[in-house]
NUZAFI-626440 format. One line per field, with one value per residue (C-alpha): residue number from 0; residue in one letter; x, y negated, z. Coordinates in steps of 0.25 Angstrom, whole numbers, plus 5000, padded with zeros to 4 digits. Layout:
BEGIN
n <- NUM | ...
res <- A | ...
x <- X | ...
y <- Y | ...
z <- Z | ...
END
This chain:
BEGIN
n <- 0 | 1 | 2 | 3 | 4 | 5 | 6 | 7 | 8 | 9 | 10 | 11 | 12 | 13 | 14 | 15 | 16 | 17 | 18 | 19 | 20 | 21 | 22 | 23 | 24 | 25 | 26 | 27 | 28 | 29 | 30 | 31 | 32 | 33 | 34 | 35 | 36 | 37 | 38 | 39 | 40 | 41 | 42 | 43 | 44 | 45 | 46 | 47 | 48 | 49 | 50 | 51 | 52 | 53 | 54 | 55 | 56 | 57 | 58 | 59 | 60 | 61 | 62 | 63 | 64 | 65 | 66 | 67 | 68 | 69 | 70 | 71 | 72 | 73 | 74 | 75 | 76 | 77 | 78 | 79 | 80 | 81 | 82 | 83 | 84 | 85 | 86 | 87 | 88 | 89 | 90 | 91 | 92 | 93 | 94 | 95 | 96 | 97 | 98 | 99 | 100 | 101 | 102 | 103 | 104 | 105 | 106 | 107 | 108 | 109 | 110 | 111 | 112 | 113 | 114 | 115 | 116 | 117 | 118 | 119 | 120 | 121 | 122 | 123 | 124 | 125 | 126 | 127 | 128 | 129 | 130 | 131 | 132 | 133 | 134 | 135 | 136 | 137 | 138 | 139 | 140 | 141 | 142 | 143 | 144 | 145 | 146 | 147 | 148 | 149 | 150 | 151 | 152 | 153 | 154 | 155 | 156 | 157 | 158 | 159 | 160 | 161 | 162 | 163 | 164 | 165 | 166 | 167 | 168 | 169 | 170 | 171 | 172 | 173 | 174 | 175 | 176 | 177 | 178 | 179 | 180 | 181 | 182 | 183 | 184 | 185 | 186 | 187 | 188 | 189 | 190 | 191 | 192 | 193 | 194 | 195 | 196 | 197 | 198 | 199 | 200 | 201 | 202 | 203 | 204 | 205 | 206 | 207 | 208 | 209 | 210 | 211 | 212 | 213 | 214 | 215 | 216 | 217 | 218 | 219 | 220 | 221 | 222 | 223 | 224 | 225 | 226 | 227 | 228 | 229 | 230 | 231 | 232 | 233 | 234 | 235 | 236 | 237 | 238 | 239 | 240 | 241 | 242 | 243 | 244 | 245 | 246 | 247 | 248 | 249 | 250 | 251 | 252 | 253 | 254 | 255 | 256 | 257 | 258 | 259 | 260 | 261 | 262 | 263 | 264 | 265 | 266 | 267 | 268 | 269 | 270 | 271 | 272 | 273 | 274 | 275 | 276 | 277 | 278 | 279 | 280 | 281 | 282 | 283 | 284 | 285 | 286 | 287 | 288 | 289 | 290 | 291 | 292 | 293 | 294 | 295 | 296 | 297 | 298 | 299 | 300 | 301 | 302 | 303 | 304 | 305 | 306 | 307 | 308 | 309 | 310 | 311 | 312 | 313 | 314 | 315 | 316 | 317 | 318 | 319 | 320 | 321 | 322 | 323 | 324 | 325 | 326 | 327 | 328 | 329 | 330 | 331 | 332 | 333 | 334 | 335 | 336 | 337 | 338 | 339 | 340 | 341 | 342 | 343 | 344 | 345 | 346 | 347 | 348 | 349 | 350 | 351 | 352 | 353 | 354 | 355 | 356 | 357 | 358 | 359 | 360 | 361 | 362 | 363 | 364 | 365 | 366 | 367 | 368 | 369 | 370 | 371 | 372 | 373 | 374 | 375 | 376 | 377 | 378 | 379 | 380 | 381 | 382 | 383 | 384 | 385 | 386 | 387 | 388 | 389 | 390 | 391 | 392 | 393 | 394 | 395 | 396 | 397
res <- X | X | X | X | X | X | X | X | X | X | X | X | X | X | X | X | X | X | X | X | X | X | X | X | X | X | X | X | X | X | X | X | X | X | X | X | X | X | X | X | X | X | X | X | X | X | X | X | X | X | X | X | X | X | X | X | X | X | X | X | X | X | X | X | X | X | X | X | X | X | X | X | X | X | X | X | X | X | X | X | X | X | X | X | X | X | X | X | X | X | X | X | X | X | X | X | X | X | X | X | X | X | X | X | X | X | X | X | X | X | X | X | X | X | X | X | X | X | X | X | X | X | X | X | X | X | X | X | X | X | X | X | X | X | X | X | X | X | X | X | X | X | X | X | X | X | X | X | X | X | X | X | X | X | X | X | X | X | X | X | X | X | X | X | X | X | X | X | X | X | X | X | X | X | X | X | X | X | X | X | X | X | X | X | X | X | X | X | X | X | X | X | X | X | X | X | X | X | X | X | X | X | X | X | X | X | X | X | X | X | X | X | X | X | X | X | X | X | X | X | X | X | X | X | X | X | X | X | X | X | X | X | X | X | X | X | X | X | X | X | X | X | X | X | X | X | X | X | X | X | X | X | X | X | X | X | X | X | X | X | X | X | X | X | X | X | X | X | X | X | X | X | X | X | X | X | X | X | X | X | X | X | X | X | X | X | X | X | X | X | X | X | X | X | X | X | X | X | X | X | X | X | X | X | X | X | X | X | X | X | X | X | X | X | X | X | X | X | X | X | X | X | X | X | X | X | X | X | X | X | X | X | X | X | X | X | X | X | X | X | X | X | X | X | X | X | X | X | X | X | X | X | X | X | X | X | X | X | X | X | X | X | X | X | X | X | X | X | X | X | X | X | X | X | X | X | X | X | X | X | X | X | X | X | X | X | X | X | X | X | X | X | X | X | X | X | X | X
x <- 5237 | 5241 | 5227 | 5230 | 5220 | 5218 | 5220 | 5205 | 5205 | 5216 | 5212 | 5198 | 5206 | 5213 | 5200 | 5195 | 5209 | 5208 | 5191 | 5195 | 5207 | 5196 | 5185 | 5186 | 5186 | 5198 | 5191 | 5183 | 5195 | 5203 | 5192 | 5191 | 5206 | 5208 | 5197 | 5187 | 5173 | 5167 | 5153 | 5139 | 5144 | 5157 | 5151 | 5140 | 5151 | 5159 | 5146 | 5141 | 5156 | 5155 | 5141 | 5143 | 5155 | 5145 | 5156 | 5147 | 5142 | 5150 | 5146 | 5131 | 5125 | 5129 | 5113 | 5112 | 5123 | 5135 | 5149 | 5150 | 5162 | 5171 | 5172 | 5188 | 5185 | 5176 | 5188 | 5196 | 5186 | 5186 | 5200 | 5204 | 5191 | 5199 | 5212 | 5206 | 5200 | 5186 | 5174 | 5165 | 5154 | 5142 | 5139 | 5124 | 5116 | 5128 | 5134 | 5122 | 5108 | 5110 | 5115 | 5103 | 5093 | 5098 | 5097 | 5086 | 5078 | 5066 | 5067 | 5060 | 5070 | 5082 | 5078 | 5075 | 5087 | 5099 | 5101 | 5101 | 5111 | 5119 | 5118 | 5119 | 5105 | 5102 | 5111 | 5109 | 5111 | 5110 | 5101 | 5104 | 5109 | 5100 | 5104 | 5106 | 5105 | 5118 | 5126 | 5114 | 5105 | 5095 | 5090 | 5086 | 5072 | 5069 | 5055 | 5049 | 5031 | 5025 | 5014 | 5007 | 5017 | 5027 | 5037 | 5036 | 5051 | 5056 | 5069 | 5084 | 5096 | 5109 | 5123 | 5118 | 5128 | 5127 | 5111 | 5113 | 5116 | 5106 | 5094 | 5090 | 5093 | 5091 | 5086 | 5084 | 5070 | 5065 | 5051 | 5046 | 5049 | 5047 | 5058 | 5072 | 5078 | 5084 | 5069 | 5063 | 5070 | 5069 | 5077 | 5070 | 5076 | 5072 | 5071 | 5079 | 5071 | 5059 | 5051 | 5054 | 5069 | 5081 | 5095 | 5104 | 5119 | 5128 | 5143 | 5152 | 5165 | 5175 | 5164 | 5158 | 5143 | 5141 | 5132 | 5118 | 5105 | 5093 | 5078 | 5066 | 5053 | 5042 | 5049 | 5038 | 5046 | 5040 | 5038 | 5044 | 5057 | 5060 | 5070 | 5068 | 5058 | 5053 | 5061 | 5071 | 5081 | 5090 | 5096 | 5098 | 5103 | 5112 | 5114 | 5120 | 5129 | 5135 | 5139 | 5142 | 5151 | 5160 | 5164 | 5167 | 5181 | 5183 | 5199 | 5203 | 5199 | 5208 | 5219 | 5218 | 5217 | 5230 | 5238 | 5233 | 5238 | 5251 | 5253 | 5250 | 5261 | 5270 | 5268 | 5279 | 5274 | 5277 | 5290 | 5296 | 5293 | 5281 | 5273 | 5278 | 5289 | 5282 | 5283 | 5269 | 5263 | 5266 | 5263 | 5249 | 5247 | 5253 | 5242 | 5231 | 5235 | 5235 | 5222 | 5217 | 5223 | 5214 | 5204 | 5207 | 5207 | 5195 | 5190 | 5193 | 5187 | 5174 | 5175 | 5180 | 5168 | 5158 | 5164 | 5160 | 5146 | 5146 | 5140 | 5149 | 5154 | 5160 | 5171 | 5162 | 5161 | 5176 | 5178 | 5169 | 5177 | 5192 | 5189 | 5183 | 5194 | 5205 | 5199 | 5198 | 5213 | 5217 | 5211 | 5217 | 5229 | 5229 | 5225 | 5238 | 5245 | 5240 | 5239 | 5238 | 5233 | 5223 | 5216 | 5211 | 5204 | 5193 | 5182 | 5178 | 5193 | 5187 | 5177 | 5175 | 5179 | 5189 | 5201 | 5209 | 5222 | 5225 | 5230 | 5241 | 5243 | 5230 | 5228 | 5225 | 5212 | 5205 | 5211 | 5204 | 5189 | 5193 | 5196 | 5184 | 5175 | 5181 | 5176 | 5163 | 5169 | 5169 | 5153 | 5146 | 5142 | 5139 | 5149 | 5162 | 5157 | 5146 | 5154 | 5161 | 5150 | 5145 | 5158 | 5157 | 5143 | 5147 | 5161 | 5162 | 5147 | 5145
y <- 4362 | 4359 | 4357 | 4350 | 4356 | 4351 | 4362 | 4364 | 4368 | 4376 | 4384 | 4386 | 4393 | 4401 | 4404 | 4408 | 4416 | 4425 | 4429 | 4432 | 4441 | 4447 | 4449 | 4450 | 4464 | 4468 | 4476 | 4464 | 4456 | 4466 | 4467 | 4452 | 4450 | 4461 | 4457 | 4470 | 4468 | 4464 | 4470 | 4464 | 4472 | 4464 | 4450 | 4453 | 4460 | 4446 | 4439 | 4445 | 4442 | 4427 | 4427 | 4434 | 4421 | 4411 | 4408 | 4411 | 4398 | 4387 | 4377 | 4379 | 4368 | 4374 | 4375 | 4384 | 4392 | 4386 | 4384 | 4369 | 4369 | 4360 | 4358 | 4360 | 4372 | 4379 | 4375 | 4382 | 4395 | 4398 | 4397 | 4406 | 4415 | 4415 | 4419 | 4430 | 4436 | 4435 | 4434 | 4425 | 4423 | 4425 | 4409 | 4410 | 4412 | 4403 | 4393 | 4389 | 4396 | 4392 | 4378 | 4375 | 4381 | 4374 | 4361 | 4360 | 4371 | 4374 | 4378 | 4391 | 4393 | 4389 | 4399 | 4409 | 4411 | 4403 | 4413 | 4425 | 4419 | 4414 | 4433 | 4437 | 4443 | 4438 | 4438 | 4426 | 4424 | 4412 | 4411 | 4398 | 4403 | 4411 | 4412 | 4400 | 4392 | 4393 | 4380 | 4373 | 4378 | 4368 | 4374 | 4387 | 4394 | 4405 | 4398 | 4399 | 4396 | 4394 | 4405 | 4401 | 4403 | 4408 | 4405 | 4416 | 4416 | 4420 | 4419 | 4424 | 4422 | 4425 | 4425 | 4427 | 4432 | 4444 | 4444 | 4460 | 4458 | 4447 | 4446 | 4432 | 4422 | 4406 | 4402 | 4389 | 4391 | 4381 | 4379 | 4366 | 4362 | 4348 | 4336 | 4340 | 4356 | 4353 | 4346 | 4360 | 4369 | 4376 | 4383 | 4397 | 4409 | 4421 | 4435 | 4445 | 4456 | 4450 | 4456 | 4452 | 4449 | 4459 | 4458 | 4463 | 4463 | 4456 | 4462 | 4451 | 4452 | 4456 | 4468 | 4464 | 4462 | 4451 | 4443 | 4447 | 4442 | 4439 | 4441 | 4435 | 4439 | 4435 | 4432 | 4428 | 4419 | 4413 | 4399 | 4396 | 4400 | 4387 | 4380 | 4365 | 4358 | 4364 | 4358 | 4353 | 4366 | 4359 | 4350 | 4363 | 4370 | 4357 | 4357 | 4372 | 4372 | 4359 | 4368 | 4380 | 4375 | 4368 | 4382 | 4388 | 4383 | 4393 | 4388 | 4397 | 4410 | 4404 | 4401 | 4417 | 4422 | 4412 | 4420 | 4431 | 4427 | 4422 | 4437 | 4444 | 4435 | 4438 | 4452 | 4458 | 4461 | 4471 | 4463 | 4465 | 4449 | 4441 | 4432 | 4423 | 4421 | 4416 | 4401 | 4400 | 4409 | 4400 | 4388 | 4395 | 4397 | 4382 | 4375 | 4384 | 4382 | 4366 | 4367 | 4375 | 4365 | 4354 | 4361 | 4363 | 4348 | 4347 | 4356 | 4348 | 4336 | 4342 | 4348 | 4332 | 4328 | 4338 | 4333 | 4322 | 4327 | 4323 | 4334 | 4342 | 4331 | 4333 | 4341 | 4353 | 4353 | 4352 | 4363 | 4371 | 4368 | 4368 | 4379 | 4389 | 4383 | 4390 | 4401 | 4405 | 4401 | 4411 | 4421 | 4418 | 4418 | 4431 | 4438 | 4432 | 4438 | 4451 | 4452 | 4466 | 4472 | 4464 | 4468 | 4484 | 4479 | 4489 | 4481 | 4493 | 4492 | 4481 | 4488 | 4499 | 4514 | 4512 | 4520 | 4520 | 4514 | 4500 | 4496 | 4487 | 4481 | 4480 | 4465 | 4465 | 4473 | 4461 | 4451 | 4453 | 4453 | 4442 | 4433 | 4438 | 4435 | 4420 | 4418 | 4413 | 4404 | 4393 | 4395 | 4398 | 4386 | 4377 | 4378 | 4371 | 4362 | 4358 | 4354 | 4347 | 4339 | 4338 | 4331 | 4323 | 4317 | 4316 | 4311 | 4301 | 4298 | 4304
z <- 5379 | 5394 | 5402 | 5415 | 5424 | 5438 | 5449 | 5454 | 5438 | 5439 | 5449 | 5443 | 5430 | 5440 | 5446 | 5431 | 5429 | 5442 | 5437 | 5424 | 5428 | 5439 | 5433 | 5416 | 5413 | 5405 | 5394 | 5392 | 5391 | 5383 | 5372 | 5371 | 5371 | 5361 | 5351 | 5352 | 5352 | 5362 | 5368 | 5374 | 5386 | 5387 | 5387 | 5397 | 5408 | 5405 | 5407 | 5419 | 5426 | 5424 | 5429 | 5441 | 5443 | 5439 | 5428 | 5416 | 5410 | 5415 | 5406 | 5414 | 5422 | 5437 | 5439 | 5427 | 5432 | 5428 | 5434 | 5435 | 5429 | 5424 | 5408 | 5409 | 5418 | 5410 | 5400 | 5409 | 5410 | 5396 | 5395 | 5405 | 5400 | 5385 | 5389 | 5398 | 5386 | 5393 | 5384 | 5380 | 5388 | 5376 | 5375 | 5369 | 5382 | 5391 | 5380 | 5372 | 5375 | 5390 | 5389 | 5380 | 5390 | 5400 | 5394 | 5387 | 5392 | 5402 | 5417 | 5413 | 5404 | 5411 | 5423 | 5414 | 5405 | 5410 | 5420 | 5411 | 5402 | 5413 | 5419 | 5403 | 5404 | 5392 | 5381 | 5369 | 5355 | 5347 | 5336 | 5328 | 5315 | 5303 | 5289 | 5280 | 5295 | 5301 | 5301 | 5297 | 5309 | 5305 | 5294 | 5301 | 5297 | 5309 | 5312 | 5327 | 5325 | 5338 | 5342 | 5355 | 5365 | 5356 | 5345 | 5332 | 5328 | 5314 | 5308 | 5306 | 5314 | 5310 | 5315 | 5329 | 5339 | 5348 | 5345 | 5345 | 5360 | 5364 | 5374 | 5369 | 5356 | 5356 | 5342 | 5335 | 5328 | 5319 | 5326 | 5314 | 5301 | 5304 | 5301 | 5302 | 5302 | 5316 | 5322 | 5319 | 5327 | 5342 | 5351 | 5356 | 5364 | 5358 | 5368 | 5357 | 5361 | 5357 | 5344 | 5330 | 5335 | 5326 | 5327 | 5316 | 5317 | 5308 | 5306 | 5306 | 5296 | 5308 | 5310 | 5321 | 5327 | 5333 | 5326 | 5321 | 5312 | 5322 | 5314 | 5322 | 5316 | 5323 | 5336 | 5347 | 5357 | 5368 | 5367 | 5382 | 5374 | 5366 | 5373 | 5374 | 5363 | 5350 | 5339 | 5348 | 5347 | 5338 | 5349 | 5359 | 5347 | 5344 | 5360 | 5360 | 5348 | 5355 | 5366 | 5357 | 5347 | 5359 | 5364 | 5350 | 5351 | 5361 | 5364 | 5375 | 5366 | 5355 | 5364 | 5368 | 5353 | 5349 | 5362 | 5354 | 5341 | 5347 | 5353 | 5339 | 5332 | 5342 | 5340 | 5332 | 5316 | 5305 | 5302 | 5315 | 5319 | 5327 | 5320 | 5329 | 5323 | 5309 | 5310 | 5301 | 5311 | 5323 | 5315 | 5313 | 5329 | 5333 | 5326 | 5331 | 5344 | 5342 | 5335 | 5348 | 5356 | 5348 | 5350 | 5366 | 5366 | 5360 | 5370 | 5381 | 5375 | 5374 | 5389 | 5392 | 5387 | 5393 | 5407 | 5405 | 5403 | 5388 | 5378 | 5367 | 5355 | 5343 | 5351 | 5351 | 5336 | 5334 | 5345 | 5335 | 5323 | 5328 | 5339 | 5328 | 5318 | 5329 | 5332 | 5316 | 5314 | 5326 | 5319 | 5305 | 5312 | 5321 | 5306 | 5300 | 5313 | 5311 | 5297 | 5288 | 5302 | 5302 | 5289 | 5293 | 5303 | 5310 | 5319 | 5327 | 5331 | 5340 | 5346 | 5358 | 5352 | 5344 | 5345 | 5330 | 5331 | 5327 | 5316 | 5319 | 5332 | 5340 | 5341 | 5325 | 5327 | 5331 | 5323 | 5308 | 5316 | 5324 | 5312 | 5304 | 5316 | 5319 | 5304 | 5309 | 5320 | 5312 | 5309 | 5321 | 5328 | 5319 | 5307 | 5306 | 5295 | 5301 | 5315 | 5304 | 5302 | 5317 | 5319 | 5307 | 5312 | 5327 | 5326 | 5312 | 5310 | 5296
END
């Protein structure tokens, strides 16, 4: 798709293009671009370099720290940042816990912890899903009993994202059994260090550790930490994944890994011919690159809509389902390309020290983890099936 951008926006993406060449360090951009796993160490550098620009959390109000950009040029940004191979800033301090404290929030609060997410002094996790509560978050059981100037915390959960590396975790915590699941539950920051807190790692499918189980037993967590009303956290919670689930689609990092897969079928195969060359395979890549460009449009509709100070609609539950849709089919498709080199495949060929040598070409190493990991796209924030039905509600009335 042809964007026409006016030139004050064509010179900010050639602003973006010359930072990104001068300041990305390449081992960090080779290890994204090539697939390898990446370190804590990794994401604070990358962190710490935005920061220091003031280009960290552009979707920030500018008297939070913002950048007062543009939607369409924090469009731009992300675009540029994909093809760069740059990485992702972690988004549960800048892209969900932040927002919510700064909408709805206390001034204490806001001073105190906006501007350690915004410097990565604190690292966050999110704490929604437990165990038989996942894509029906309202049923969730850990239980947080007011004690004085304290909430006693108990409960289990699951599923959470770099927990291993975080500093702090925002829980839902169901706080009365009263009326309805969702009129039950708040929204608490949890210090990890705290007493009664254990973290235990869950080794995903593709080998990897990035998600963990989270036990709180008798967690003491001061009061001052509930964010907004008791039994109101379902509306911030509702607020956050609003937000979430209309960044998922993550279409610049798809149109990366399509140039990806387009280079792997245009390498030469066992037979002595290019992929390329199979009229099924390109078949395959045209319509993912017309579903992505639905989903570009898409997109754009949503950015329309946020400049014109409207919230995220139904278009951020479609980003969720289309965008994860295309990211699962590019992997499918990239293990087609590969194919039997794809099946030996070692994880700790993706991580620092190893030294075997490949089997096959070196761009298969990455393929059978990546596909195995992009399982779980279609499930985290919020299932598919239950956008589904978001839409069906929002859209048709039913």
């Amino acid at each position: 798709m042809n964007i026409e951008f006016t030139d004050a926006e064509l010179a900010f993406r050639d602003e973006v293009k010359s930072f990104l060449a001068e300041n990305l360090p390449q081992e960090i951009s080779e290890r994204v671009d090539g697939g390898m796993e990446m370190r804590r160490d990794d994401y604070k550098r990358w962190h710490k370099i935005l920061y220091e620009k003031g280009w960290v959390a552009p979707g920030w109000p500018t008297e939070y720290g913002g950048t007062g950009w543009t939607p369409i040029q924090r469009y731009i940004f992300d675009e540029e940042c994909a093809a760069a191979a740059a990485p992702r800033v972690m988004p549960f301090g800048v892209s969900m816990v932040g927002p919510v404290i700064y909408t709805f929030g206390n001034d204490a609060q806001k001073a105190h912890y906006l501007p350690r997410i915004l410097s990565n002094e604190d690292w966050w996790c999110q704490g929604y899903s437990e165990p038989g509560s996942g894509s029906d978050l309202a049923s969730l059981r850990t239980r947080a009993v007011r004690d004085g100037n304290h909430y006693v915390v108990n409960g289990q959960k699951t599923w959470t994202t770099t927990a291993h590396w975080a500093d702090w975790i925002f829980c839902l915590v169901r706080t009365s059994t009263e009326g309805k699941q969702q009129e039950g539950i708040s929204f608490l920051l949890i210090d990890m260090k705290t007493p009664g807190v254990t973290v235990r790692p869950i080794i995903t499918m593709d080998g990897g550790h990035e998600v963990n189980d989270v036990f709180l037993e008798d967690v003491r967590v001061p009061v001052e930490n509930l964010i907004g009303e008791e039994n109101k956290g379902w509306t911030y919670a509702k607020f956050l994944l609003s937000h979430e689930r209309a960044g998922i689609a993550d279409v610049g990092r798809s149109k990366k890994q399509i140039a990806r897969l387009k280079a792997i079928a245009s390498a030469e195969q066992a037979n002595g011919k290019p992929l390329k060359e199979d009229k099924r395979f390109r078949d395959k890549i045209s319509e993912l690159e017309i579903d992505l460009m639905a989903v570009e449009f898409t997109e754009l509709r949503a950015l329309s809509r946020e400049s014109a100070g409207k919230p995220p609609g139904p278009e951020a539950n479609l980003l969720k389902i289309r965008g994860t849709e295309v990211q699962q089919r590019i992997t499918e498709l990239a293990l087609e390309a590969v194919g039997y080199y794809a099946n030996p495949y070692v994880p700790d060929a993706l991580k620092d020290g190893w030294n075997e040598e490949p089997i096959g070409p070196e761009y298969a190493a990455p393929i059978a983890p990546r596909y195995f990991n992009w399982r779980k796209a279609s499930i985290y924030g919020g299932s598919n099936e239950i956008q589904k039905g978001i839409i069906a509600k929002m859209v048709l009335g039913l």
